[in-house]
N, C-alpha and C positions, 0 to 999 in steps of 0.2 A: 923535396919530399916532405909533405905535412905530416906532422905531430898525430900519432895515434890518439886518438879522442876518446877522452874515459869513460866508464862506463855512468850510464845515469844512475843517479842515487836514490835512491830508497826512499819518497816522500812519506810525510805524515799517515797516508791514508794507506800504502802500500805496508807499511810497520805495523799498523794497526790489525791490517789485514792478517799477516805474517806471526802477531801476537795470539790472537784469535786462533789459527790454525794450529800453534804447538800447543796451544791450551786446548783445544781438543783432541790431538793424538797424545797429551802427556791425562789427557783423562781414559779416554779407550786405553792404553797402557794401566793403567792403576785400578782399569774396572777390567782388564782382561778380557776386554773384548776381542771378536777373533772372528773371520768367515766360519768357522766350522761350527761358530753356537749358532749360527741362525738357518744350518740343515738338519730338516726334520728324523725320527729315528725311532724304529717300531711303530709302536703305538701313535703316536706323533703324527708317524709319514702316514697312515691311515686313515685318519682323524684329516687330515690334510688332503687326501682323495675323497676324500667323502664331503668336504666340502666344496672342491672344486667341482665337483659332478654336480652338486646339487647349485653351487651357482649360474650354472647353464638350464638349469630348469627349474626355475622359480614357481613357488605352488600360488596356482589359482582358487585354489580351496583346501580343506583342513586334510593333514594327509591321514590323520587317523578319523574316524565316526566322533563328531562332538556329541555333548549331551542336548538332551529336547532341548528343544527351544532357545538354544544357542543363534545368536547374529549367523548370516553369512562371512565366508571367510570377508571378500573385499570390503564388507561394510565393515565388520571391524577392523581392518587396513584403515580406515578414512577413518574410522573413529579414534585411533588412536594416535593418527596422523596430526587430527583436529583439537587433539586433546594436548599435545606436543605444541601446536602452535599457539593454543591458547596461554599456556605458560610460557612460554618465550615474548610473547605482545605484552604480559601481566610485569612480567619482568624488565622487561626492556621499557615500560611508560615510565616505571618505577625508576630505572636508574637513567633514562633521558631526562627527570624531572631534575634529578640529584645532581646529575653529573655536568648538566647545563648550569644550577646554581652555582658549583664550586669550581666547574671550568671559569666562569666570568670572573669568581673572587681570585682565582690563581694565575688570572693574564695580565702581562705588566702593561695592555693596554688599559684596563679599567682602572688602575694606578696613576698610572702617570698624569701631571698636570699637563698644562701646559705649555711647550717647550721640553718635554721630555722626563721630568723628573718626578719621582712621588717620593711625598714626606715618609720620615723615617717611621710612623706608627703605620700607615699603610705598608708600607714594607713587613712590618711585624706581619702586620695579619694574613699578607701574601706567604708569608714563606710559610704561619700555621697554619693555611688552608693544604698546600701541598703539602706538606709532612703527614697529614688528616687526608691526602687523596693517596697518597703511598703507602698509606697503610692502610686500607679500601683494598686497592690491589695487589697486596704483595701475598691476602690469602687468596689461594685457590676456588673455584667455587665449590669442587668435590669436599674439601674441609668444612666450608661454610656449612654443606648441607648434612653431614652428616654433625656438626653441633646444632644447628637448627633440628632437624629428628630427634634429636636426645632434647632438647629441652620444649617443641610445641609437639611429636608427635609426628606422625604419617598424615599431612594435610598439607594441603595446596600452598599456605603460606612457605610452609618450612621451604619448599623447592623455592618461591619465586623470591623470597628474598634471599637464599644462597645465589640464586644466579646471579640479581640486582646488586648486592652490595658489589663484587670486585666489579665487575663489568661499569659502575658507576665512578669508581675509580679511576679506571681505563678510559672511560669516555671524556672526563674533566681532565685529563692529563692533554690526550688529543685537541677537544676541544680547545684549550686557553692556547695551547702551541697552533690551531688554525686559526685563531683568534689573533693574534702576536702577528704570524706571517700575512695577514692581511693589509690591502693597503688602506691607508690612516691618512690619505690627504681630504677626504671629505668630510670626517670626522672630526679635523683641524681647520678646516673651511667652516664649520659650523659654529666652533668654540668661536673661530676670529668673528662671526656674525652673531656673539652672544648667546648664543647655546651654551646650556649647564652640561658638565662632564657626560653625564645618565643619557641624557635624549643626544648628543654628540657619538657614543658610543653602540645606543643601539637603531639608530638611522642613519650614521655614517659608518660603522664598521659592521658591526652584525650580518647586514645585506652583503654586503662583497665577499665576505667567509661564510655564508647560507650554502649555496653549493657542492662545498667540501662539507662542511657538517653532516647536510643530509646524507650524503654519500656514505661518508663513516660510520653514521647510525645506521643507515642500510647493510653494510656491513658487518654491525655487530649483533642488528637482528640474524641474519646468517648463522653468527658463534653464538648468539641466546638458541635458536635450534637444535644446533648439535649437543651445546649441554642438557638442553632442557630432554634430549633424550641419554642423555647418560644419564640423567636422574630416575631414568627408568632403574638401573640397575639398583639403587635403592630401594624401589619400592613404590615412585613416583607412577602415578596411569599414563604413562607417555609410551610411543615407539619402542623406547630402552627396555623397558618391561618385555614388551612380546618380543623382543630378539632372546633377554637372555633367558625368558621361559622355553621357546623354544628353541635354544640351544641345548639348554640343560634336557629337553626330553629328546635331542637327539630328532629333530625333528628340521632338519638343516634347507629346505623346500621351503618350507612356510617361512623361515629366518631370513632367508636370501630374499622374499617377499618384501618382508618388512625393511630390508637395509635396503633394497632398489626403491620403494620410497619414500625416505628421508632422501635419498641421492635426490628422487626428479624433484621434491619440495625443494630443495636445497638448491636446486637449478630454474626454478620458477622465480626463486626471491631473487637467484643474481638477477636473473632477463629483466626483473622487474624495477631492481635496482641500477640495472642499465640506463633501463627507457627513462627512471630518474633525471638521472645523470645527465645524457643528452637533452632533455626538456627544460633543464637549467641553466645549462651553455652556453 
């Protein structure tokens, strides 16, 4: 009769896993989270019918009489739709321009000699480029934009650089990490052919991690949209604006309007980021 066989042990990733979870049920404990805060009550539960009725019939036009000479409802849908994209593209040049210069300084590919190794002052610079890209993104954009408002004002800049600066952040962190996991034999193929580190770097590695990049940046124009309508809630002329006007006038038709689409823009950029994707493959 064979030896009962013990049980498997707990790897690294399964710990990790398992660390993760009691950190989040010993935080829902300490914030008192519960089923019963998240059912609605009175006024609440109403406010909650009133919405759900009104997201099955989305307004085609303004449900109260606008004043003369007011747009159409749909054209202002598109207008504000257009106005939302336009800030998200303003923001996202801005932090692809950024986030591509200090991805490249933060990749231990543009470091290293070769044979692998980069001198110790490029190392400096390496690690103060990321220290300079973690703190890019460690604020929020909603932070950024409301210091940006208090010091330029209610103007186009303040939104698109609260978006740009974290997201530029985020993008050079990505970026040097698909940079790093790229393969590096052609790029070592060229140095052994007398190729300077620069031109080795950006026509033997660049191109092979191209792909993934754009992909990511597709991506994060997606998250430059949804914020650049949360900047509506500020005060920004974007989508955010006309939701939480017409929240606030109880006007739940026309809201539902404007949040179905942000949804279908939101799903035109994946499709579009799709066909990316496949056309680079």
């Amino acid at each position: 009769m064979s030896a009962p066989q013990a049980p498997p042990r707990l790897g690294r990733r399964g710990r990790t896993l398992l660390g993760i979870a009691a950190a989040a049920l010993l935080a829902a404990i300490l914030l008192g989270l519960g089923p019963t805060g998240l059912v609605p009550r009175g006024a609440g539960l109403e406010l909650m019918r009133e919405l759900g009725g009104a997201a099955l019939d989305p307004a085609l036009d303004y449900e109260i009489t606008p004043p003369p000479g007011a747009e159409p409802f749909l054209a202002r849908v598109a207008s504000n739709l257009w106005s939302t994209v336009l800030y998200a593209a303003a923001a996202m040049a801005l932090a692809l321009l950024l986030g591509a210069l200090l991805g490249l300084a933060a990749a231990d590919v543009t470091w290293e000699r070769h044979g692998g190794v980069a001198p110790p002052l490029a190392r400096g610079v390496q690690w103060a480029v990321r220290v300079w890209i973690a703190l890019l993104r460690s604020v929020h954009e909603l932070l950024w934009a409301i210091l940006f408002l208090a010091a330029l004002g209610l103007n186009p800049a303040a939104g698109v650089f609260a978006i740009a600066i974290p997201f530029a952040g985020t993008i050079a962190k990505v970026f040097s990490e698909l940079l790093d996991e790229a393969p590096r034999d052609a790029g070592r193929a060229l140095v052994a052919l007398g190729a300077g580190a620069g031109p080795a770097l950006l026509v033997g590695v660049v191109p092979r991690a191209l792909p993934d990049l754009a992909s990511y940046a597709f991506y994060r124009f997606e998250c430059a949209l949804r914020s650049a309508a949360v900047l509506g809630f500020f005060g920004a002329p974007t989508i955010g604006q006309s939701v939480a006007l017409s929240f606030e006038n109880a006007q739940f038709h026309e809201m539902w309007s404007y949040v179905y689409s942000l949804v279908g823009l939101v799903i035109v950029v994946e499709a579009l980021g799709a066909r990316l994707r496949r056309s680079m493959s």
